[in-house]
N, C-alpha and C positions, 0 to 999 in steps of 0.2 A: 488609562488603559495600557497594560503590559504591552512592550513589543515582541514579546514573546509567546507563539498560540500554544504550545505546548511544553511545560518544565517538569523534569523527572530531578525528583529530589530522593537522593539516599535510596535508592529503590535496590530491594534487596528480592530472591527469589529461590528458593531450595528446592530442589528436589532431589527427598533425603539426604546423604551426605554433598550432595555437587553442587555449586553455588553457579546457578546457570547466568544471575546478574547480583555481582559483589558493590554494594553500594553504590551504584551509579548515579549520577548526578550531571544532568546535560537540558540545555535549555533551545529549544529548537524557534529559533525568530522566525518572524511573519514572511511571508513572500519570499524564500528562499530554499533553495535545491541544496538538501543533507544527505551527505552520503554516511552509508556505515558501513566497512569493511570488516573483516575477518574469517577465519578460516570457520569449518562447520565444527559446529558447538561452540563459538564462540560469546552466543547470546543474543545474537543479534534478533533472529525469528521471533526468543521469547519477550524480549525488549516490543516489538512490532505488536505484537499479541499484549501484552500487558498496554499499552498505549489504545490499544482498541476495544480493551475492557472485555477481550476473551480471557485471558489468564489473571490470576487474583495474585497480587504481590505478597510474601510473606514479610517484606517490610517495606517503610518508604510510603511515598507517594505518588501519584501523577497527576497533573492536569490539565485541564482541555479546556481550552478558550474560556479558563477561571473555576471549570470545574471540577470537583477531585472527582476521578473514576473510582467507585466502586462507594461513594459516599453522596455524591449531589448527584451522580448518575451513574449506570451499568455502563452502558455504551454511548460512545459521543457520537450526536444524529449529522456532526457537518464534517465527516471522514469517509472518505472513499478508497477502498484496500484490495490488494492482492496479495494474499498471504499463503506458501506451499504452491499446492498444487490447487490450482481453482472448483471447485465444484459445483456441477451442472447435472441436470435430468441430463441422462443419454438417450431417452426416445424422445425428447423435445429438439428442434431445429434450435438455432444460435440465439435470432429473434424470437421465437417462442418461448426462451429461457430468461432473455430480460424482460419479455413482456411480463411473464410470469416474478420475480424478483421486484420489478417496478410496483407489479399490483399490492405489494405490499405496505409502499408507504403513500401511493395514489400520489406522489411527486409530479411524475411528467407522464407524457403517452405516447402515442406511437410516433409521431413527427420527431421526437426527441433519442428513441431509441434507433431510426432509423440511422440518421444521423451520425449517432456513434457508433454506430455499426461501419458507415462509411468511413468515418476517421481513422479507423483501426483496418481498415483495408477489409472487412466480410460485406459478402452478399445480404442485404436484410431479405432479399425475395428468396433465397436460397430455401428449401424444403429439405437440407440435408441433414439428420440428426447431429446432436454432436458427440454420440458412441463412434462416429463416423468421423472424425473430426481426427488432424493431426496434433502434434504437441504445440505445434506454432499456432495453431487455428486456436486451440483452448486458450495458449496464452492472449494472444488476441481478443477475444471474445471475455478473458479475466478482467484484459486492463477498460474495454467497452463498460464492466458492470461498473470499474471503480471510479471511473468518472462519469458517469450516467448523469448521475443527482446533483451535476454541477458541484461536488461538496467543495469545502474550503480550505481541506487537506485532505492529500493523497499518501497514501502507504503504503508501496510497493519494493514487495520482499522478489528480488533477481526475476527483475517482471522481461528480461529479456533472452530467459530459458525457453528454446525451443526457436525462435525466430529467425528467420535468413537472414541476409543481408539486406534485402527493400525494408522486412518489417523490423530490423534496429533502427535504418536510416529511419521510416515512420515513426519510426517509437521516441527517437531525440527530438524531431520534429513539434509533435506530439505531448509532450513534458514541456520542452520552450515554450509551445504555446498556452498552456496551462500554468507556469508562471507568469507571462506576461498579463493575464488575464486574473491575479492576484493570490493566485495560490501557493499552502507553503508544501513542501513537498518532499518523503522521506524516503531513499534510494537506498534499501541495501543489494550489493553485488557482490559477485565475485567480478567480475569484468572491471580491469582496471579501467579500459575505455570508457565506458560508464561513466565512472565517478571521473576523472579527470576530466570529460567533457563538459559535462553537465553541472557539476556540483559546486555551491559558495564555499562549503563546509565540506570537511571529511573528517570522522571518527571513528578511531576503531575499537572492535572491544574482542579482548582476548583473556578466554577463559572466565567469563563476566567482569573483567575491568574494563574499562576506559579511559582511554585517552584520545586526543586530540590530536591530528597530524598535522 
């Protein structure tokens, strides 16, 4: 068995003339906190999204715990992601919105959702939609869906937009305790505190290159 759950080999991606990922090639090991830095349009998003089997590579490959995306599978089912801006019903409450999400793969139920609601610091009894909701409460409520299902990697695109100071302090807390608990886990920021605190690894990719810090 690879020690490695996810390898991007040669992965290439155009859109038309702009090479959003120039041949990239980076192998992400088990249990361990990756950071990816760079400035915007760097690649980094589309890298996150090609790895989740939203976007279709124009070359290259990827794969997930041995299997290529877009060939042995669309979407790999042991990832849990927050990717942009999260998206939620806004006349649905916080809980009412993973309730809904959950029912889709009938994984876990209510004891389980409530739960993550608490870890991320929301009310699950709260009745308050989340049109209503701040940018921190959304973000919140993003990083709750992406660990819900327990998955066995995380990928979390600047999962600490919007958040005070309690819910960074939460949020490092939060990631610590989802790799001790053996998860691999992929961080990209702009926040250097981020990656410096948290992360084994750091790579950055500029202009769709890569390199390694």
């Amino acid at each position: 068995m690879s020690e490695y759950i996810i390898q991007v080999k040669n992965a290439r991606k155009y859109f038309h003339e702009t090479k959003a990922l120039d041949d990239v090639t980076l192998d992400f090991e088990k249990n361990k906190i990756h950071g990816l830095v760079g400035r915007n349009g760097s690649g980094k998003t589309v890298l996150l999204k090609a790895i989740c089997g939203l976007l279709k590579l124009t070359g290259g490959e990827i794969v997930v715990d041995g299997k290529v995306i877009g060939k042995d599978i669309e979407i790999p089912s042991n990832v849990g992601a927050i990717i942009e801006t999260p998206g939620f019903i806004n006349e649905f409450s916080g809980y009412e919105n993973l309730r809904f999400l959950a029912g889709l793969q009938g994984k876990i139920g209510k004891k389980r959702i409530v739960e993550v609601l608490e870890v991320v610091g929301l009310d699950a009894a709260s009745k308050k939609k989340v049109g209503k909701y701040s940018l921190g409460m959304k973000q919140r409520l993003g990083i709750a869906q992406a660990i819900m299902e327990n998955p066995d990697i995380l990928i979390l695109d600047e999962p600490t937009n919007g958040l005070d100071k309690q819910g960074v302090k939460d949020f490092y807390q939060m990631i610590l305790d989802e790799k001790r608990q053996g998860k691999t886990i992929i961080l990209a920021s702009h926040n250097a505190v981020d990656i410096e605190l948290l992360c084994d690894y750091v790579y950055e990719l500029d202009a769709g290159k890569l390199q390694r810090i």
